[in-house]
mmJSON file of the N, C-alpha and C atoms, coordinates in Angstrom:
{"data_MODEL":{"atom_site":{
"group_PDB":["ATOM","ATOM","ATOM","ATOM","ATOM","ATOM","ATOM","ATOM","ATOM","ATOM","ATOM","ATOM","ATOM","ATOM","ATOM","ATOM","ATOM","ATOM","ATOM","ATOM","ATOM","ATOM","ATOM","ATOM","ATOM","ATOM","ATOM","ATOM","ATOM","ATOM","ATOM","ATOM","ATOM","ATOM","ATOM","ATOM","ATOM","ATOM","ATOM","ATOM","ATOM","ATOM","ATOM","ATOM","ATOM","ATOM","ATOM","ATOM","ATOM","ATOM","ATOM","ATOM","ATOM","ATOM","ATOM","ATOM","ATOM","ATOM","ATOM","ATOM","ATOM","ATOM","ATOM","ATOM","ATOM","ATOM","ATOM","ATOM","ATOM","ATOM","ATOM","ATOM","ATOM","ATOM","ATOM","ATOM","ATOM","ATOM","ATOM","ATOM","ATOM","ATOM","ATOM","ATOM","ATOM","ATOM","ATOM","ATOM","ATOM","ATOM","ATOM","ATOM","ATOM","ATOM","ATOM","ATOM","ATOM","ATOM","ATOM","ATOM","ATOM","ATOM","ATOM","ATOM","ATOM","ATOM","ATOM","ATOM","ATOM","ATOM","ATOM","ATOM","ATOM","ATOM","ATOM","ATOM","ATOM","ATOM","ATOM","ATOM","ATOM","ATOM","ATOM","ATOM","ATOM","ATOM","ATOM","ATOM","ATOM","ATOM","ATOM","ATOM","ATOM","ATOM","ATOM","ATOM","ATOM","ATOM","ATOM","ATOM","ATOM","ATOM","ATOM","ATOM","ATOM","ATOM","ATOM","ATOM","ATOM","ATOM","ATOM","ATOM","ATOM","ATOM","ATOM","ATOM","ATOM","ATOM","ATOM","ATOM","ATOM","ATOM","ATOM","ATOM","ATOM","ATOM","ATOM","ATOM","ATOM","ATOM","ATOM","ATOM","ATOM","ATOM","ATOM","ATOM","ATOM","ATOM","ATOM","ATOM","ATOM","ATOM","ATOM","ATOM","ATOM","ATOM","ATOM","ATOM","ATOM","ATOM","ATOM","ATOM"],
"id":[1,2,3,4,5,6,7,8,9,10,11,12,13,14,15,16,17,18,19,20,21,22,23,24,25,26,27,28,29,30,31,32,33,34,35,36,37,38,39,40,41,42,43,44,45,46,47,48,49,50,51,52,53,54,55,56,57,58,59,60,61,62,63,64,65,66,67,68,69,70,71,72,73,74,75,76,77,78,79,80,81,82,83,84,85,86,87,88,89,90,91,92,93,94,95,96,97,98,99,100,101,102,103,104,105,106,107,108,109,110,111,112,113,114,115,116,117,118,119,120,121,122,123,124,125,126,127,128,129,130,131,132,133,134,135,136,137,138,139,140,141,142,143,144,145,146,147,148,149,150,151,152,153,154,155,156,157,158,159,160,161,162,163,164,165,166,167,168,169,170,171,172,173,174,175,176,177,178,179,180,181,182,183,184,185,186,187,188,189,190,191,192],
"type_symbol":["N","C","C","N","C","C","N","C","C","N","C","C","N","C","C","N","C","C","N","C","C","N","C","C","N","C","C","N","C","C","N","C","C","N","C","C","N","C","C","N","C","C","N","C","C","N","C","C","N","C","C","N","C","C","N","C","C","N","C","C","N","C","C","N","C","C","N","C","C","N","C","C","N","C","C","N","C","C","N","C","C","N","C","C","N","C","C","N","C","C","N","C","C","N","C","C","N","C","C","N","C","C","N","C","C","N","C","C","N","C","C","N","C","C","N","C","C","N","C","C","N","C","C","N","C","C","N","C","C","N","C","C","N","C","C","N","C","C","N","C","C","N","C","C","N","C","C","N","C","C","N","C","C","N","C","C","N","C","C","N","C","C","N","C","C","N","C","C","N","C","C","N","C","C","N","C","C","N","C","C","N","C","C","N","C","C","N","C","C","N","C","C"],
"label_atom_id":["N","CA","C","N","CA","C","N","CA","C","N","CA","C","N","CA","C","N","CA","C","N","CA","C","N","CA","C","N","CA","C","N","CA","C","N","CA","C","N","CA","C","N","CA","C","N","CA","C","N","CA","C","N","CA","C","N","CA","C","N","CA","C","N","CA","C","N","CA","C","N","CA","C","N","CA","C","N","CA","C","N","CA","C","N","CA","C","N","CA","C","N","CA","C","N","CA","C","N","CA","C","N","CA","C","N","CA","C","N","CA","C","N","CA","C","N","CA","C","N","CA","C","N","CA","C","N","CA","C","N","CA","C","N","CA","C","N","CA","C","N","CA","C","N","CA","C","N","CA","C","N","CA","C","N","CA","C","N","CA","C","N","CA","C","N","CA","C","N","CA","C","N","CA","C","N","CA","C","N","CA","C","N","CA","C","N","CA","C","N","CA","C","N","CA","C","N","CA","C","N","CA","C","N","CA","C","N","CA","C","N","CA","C","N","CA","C","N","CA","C","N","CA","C"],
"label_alt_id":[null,null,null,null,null,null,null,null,null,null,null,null,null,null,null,null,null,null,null,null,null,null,null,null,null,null,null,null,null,null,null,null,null,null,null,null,null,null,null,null,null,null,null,null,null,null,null,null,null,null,null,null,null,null,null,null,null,null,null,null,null,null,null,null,null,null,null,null,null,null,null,null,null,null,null,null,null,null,null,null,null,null,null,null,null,null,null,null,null,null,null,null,null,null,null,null,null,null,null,null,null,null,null,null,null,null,null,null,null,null,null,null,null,null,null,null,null,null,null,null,null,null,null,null,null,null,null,null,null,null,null,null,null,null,null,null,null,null,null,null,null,null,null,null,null,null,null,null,null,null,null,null,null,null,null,null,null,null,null,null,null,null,null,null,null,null,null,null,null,null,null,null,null,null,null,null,null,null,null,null,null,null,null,null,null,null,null,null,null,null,null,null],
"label_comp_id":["UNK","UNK","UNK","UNK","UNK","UNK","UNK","UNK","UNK","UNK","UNK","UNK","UNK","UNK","UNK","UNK","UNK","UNK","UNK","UNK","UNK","UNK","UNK","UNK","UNK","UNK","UNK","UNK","UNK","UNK","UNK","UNK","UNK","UNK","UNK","UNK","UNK","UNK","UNK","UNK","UNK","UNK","UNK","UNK","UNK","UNK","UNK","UNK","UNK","UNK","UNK","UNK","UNK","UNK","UNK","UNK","UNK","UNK","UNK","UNK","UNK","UNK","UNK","UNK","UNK","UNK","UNK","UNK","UNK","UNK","UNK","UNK","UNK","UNK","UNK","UNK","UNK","UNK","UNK","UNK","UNK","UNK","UNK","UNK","UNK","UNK","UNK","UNK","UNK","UNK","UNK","UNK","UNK","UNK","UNK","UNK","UNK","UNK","UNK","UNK","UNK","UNK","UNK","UNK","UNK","UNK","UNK","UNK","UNK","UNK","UNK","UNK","UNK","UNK","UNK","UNK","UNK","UNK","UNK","UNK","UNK","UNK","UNK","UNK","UNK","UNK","UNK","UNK","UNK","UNK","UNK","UNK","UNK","UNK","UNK","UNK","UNK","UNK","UNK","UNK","UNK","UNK","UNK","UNK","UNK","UNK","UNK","UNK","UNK","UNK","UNK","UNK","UNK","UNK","UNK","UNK","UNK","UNK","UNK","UNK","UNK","UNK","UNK","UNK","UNK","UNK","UNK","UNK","UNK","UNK","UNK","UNK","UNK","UNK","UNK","UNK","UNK","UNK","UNK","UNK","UNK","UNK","UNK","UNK","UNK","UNK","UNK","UNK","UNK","UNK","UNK","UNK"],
"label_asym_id":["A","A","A","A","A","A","A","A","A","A","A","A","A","A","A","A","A","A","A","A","A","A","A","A","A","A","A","A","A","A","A","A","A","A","A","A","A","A","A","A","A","A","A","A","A","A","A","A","A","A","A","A","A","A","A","A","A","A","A","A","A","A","A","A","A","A","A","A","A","A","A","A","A","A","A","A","A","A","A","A","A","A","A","A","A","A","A","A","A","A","A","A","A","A","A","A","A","A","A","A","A","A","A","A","A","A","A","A","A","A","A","A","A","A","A","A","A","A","A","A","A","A","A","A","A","A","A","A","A","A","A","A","A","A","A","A","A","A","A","A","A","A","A","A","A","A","A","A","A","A","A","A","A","A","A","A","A","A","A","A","A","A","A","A","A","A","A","A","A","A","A","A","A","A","A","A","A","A","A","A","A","A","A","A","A","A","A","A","A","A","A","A"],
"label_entity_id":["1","1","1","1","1","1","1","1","1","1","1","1","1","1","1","1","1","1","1","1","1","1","1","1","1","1","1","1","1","1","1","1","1","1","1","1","1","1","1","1","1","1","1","1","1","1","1","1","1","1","1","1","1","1","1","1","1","1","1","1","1","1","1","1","1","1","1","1","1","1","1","1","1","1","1","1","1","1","1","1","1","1","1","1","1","1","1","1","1","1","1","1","1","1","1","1","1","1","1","1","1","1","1","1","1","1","1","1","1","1","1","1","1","1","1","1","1","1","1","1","1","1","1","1","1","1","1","1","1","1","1","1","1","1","1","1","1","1","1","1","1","1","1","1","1","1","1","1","1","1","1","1","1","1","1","1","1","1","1","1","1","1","1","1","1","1","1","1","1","1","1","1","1","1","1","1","1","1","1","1","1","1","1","1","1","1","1","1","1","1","1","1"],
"label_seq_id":[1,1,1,2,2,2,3,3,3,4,4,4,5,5,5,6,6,6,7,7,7,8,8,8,9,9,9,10,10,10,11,11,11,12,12,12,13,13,13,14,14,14,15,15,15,16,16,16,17,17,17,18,18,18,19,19,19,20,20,20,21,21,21,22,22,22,23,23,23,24,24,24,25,25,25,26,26,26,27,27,27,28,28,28,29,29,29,30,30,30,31,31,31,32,32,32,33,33,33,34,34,34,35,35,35,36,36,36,37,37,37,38,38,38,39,39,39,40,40,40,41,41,41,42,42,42,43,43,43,44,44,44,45,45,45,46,46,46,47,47,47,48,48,48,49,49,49,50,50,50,51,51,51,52,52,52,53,53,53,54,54,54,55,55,55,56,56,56,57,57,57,58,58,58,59,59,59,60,60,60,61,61,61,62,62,62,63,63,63,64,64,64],
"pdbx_PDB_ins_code":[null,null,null,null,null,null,null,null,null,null,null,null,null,null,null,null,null,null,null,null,null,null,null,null,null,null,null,null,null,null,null,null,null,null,null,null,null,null,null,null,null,null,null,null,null,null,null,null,null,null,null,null,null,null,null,null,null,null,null,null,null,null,null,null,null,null,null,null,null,null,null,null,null,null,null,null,null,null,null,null,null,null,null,null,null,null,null,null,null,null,null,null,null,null,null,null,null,null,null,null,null,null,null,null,null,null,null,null,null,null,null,null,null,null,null,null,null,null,null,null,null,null,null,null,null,null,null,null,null,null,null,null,null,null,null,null,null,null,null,null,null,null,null,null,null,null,null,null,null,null,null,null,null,null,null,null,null,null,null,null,null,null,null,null,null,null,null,null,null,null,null,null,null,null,null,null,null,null,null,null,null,null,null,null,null,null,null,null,null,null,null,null],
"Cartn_x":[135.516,136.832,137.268,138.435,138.474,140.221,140.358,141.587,142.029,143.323,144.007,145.194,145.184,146.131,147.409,148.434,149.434,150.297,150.103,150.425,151.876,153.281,153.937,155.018,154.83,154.936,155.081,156.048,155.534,155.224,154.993,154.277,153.063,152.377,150.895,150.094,150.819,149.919,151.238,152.154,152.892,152.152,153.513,152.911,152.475,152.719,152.34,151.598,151.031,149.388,148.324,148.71,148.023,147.7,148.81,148.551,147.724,147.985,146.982,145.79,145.254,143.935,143.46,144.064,143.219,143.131,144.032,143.612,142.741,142.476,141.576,140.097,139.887,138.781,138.462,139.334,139.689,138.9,139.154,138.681,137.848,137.112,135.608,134.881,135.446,133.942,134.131,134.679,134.269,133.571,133.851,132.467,133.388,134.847,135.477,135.915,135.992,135.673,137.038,137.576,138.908,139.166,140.15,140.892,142.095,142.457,143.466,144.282,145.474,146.66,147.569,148.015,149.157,150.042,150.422,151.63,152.714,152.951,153.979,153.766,152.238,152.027,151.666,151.98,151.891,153.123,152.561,154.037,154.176,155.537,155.614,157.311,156.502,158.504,159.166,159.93,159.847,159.718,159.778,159.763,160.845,160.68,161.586,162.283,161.447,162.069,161.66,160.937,160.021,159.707,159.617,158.822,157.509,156.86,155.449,154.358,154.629,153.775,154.212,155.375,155.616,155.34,155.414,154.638,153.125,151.951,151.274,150.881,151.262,150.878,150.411,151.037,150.51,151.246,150.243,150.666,151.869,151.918,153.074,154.222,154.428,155.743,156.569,157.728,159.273,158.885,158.154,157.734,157.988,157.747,158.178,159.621],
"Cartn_y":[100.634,100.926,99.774,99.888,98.996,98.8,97.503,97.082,96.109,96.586,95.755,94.764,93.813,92.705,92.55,92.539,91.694,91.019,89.708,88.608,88.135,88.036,87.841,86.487,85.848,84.286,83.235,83.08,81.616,80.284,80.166,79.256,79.456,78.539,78.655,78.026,77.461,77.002,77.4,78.853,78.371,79.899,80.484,81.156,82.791,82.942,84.312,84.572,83.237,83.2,83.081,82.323,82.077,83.342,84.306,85.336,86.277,86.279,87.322,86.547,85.367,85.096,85.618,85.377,85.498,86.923,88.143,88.979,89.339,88.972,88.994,89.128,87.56,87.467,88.382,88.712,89.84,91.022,91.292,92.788,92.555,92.124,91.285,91.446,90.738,90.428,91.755,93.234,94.461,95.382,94.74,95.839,96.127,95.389,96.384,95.157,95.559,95.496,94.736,93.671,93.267,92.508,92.75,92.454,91.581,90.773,89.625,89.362,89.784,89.656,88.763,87.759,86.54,87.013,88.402,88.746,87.823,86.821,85.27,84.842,85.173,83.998,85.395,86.61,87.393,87.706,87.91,88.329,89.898,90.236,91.669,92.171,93.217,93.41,95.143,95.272,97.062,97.116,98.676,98.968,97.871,97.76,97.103,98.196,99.301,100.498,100.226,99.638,98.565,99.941,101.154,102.403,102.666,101.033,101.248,102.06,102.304,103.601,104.885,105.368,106.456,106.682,105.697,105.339,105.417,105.403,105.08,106.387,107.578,108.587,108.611,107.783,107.873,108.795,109.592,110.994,110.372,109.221,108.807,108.583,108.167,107.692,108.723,108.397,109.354,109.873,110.007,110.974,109.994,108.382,107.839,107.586],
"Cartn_z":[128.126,127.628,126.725,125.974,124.664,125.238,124.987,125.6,124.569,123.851,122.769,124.069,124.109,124.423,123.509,123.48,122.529,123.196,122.777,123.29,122.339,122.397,121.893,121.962,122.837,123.099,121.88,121.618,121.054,121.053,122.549,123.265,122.802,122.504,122.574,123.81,124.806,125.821,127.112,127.267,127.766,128.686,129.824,131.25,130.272,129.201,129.043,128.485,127.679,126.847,128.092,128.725,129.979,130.804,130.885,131.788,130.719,129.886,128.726,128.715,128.599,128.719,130.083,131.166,132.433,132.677,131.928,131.715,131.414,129.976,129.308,130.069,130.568,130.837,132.009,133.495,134.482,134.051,132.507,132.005,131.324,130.6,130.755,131.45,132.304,133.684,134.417,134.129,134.672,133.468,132.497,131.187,130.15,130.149,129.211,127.65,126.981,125.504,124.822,124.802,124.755,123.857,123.162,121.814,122.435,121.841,122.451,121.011,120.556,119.651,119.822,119.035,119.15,118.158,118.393,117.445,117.17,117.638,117.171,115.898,115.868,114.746,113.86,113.377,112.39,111.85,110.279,109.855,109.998,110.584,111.037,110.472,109.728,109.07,108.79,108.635,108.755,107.193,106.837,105.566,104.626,103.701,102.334,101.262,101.421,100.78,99.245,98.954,97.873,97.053,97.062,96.877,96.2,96.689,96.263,96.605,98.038,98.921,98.052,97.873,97.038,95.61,95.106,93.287,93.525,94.758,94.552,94.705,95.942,95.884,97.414,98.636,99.853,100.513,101.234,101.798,103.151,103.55,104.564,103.965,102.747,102.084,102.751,103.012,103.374,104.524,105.316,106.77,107.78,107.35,108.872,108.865],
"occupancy":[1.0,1.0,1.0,1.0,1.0,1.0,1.0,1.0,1.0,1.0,1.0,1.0,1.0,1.0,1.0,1.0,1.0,1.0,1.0,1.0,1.0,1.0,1.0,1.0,1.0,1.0,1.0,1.0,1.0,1.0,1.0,1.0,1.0,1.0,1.0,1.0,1.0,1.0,1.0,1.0,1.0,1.0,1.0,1.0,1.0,1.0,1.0,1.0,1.0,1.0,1.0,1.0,1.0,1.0,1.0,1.0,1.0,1.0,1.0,1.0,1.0,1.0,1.0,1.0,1.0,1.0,1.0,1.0,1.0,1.0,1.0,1.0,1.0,1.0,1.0,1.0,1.0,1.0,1.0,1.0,1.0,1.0,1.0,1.0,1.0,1.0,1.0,1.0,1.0,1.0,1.0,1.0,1.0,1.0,1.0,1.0,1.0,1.0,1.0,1.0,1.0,1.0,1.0,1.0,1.0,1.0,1.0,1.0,1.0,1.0,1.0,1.0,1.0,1.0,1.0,1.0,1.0,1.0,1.0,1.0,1.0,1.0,1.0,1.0,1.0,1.0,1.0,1.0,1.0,1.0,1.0,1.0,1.0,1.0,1.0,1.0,1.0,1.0,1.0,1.0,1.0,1.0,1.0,1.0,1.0,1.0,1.0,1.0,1.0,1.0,1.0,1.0,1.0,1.0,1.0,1.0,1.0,1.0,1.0,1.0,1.0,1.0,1.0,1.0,1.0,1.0,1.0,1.0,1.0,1.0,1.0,1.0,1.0,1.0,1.0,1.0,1.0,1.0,1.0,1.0,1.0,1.0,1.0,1.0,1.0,1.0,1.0,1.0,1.0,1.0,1.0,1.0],
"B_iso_or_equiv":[0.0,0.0,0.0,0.0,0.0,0.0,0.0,0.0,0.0,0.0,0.0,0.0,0.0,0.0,0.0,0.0,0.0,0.0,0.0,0.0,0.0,0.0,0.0,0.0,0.0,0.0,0.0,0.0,0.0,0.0,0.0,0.0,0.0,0.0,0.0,0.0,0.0,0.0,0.0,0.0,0.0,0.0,0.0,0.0,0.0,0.0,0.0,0.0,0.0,0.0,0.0,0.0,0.0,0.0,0.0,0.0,0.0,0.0,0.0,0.0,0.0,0.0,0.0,0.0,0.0,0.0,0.0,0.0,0.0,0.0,0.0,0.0,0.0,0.0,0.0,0.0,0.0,0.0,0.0,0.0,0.0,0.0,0.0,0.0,0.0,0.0,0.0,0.0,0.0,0.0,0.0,0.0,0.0,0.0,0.0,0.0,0.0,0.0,0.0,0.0,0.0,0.0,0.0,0.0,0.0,0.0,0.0,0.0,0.0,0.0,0.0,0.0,0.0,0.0,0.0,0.0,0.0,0.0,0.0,0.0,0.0,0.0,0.0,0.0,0.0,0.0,0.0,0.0,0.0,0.0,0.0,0.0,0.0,0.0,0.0,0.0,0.0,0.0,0.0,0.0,0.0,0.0,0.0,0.0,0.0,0.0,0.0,0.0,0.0,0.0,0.0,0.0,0.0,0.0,0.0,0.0,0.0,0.0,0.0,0.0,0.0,0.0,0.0,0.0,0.0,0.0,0.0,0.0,0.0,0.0,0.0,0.0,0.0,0.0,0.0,0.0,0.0,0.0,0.0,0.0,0.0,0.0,0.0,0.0,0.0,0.0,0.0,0.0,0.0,0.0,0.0,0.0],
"pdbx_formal_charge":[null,null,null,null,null,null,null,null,null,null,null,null,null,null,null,null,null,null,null,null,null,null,null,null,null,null,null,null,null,null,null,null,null,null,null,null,null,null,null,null,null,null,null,null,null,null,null,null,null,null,null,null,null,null,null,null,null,null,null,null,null,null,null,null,null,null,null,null,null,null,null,null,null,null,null,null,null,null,null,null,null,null,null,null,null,null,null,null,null,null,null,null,null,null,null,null,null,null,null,null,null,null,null,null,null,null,null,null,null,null,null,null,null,null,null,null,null,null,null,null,null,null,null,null,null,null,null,null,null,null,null,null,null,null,null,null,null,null,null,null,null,null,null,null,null,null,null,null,null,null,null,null,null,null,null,null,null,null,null,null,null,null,null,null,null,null,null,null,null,null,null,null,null,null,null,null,null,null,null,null,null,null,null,null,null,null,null,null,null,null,null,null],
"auth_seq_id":[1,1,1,2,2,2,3,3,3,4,4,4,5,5,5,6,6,6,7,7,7,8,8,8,9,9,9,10,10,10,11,11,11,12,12,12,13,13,13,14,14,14,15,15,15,16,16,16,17,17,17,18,18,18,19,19,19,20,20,20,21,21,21,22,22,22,23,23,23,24,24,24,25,25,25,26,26,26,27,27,27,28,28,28,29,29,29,30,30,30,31,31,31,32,32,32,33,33,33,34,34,34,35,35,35,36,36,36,37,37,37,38,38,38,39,39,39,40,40,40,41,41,41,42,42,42,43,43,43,44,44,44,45,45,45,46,46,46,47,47,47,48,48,48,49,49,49,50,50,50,51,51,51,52,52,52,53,53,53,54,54,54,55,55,55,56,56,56,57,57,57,58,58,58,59,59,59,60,60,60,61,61,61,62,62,62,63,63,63,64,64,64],
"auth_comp_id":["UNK","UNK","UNK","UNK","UNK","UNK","UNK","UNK","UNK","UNK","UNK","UNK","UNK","UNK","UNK","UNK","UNK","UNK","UNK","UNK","UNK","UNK","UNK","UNK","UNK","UNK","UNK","UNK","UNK","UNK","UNK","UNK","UNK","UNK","UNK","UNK","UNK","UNK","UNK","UNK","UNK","UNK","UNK","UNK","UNK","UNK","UNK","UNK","UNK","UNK","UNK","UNK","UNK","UNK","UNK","UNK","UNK","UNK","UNK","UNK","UNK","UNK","UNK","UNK","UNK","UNK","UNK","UNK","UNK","UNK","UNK","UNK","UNK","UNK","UNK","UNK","UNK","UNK","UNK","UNK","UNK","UNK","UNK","UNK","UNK","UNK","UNK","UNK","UNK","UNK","UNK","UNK","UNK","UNK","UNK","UNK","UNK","UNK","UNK","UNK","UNK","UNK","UNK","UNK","UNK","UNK","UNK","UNK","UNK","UNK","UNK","UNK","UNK","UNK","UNK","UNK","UNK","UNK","UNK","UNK","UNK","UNK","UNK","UNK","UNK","UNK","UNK","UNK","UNK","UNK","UNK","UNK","UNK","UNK","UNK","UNK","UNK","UNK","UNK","UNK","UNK","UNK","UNK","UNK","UNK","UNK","UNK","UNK","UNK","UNK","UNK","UNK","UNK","UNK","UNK","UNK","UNK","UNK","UNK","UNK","UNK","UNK","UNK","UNK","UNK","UNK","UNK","UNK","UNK","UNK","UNK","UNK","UNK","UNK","UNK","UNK","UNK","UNK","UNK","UNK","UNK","UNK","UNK","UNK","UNK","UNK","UNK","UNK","UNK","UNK","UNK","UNK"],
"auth_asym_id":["A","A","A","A","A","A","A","A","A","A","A","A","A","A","A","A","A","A","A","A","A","A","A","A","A","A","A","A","A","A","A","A","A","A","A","A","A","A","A","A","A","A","A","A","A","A","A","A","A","A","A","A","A","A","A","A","A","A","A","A","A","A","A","A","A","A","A","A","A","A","A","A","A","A","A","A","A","A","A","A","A","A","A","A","A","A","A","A","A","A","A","A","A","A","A","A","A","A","A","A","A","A","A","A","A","A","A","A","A","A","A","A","A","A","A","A","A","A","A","A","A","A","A","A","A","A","A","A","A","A","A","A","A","A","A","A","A","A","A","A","A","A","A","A","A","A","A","A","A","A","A","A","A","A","A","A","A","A","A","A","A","A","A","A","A","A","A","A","A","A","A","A","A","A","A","A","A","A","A","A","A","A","A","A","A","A","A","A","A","A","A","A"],
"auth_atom_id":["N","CA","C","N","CA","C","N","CA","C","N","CA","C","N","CA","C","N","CA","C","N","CA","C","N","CA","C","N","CA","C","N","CA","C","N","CA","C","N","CA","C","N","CA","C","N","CA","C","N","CA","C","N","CA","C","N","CA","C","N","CA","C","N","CA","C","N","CA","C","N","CA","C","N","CA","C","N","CA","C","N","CA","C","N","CA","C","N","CA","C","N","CA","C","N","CA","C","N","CA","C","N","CA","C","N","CA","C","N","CA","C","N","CA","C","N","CA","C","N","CA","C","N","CA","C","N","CA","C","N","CA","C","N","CA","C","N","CA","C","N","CA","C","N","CA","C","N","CA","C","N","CA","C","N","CA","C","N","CA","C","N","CA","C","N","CA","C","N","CA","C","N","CA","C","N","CA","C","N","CA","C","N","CA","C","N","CA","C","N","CA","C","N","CA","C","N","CA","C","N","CA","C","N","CA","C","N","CA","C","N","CA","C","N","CA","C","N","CA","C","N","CA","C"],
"pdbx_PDB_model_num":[1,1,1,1,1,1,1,1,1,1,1,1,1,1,1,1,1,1,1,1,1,1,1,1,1,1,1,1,1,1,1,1,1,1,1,1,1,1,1,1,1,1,1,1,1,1,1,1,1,1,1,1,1,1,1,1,1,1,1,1,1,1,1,1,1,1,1,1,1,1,1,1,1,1,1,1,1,1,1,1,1,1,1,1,1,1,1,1,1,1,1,1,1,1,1,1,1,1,1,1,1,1,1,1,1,1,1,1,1,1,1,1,1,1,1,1,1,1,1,1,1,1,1,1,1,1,1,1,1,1,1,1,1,1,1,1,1,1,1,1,1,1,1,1,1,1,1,1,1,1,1,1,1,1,1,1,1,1,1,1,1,1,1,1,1,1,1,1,1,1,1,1,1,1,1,1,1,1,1,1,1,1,1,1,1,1,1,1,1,1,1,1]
}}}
């Protein structure tokens, strides 16, 4: 099985990076396939309304 983590802390050494690693490794050591995310450190933003998706011709523009 394939297991995405997101880790949202901006601690980098603090109790909830910690609990997502020992996760991590928990689901590991039974066979399963694990992705570990520090969404803190990404830049994450909603639409801008920029209407470059719609100039470009992407079938999602205006539907979300």
């Amino acid at each position: 099985m394939k297991v995405l983590i997101l880790q949202g802390s901006p601690r980098v050494n603090g109790n909830t990076a910690w609990m997502a690693e020992e996760y991590k490794k928990a689901a590991e050591a039974v066979g399963h396939e694990v992705t570990l995310v520090n969404v803190a450190k990404k830049k994450i933003a909603g639409c801008l309304a920029c209407e470059y998706c719609h100039n470009k011709g992407n079938a999602l523009a205006g539907k979300l």
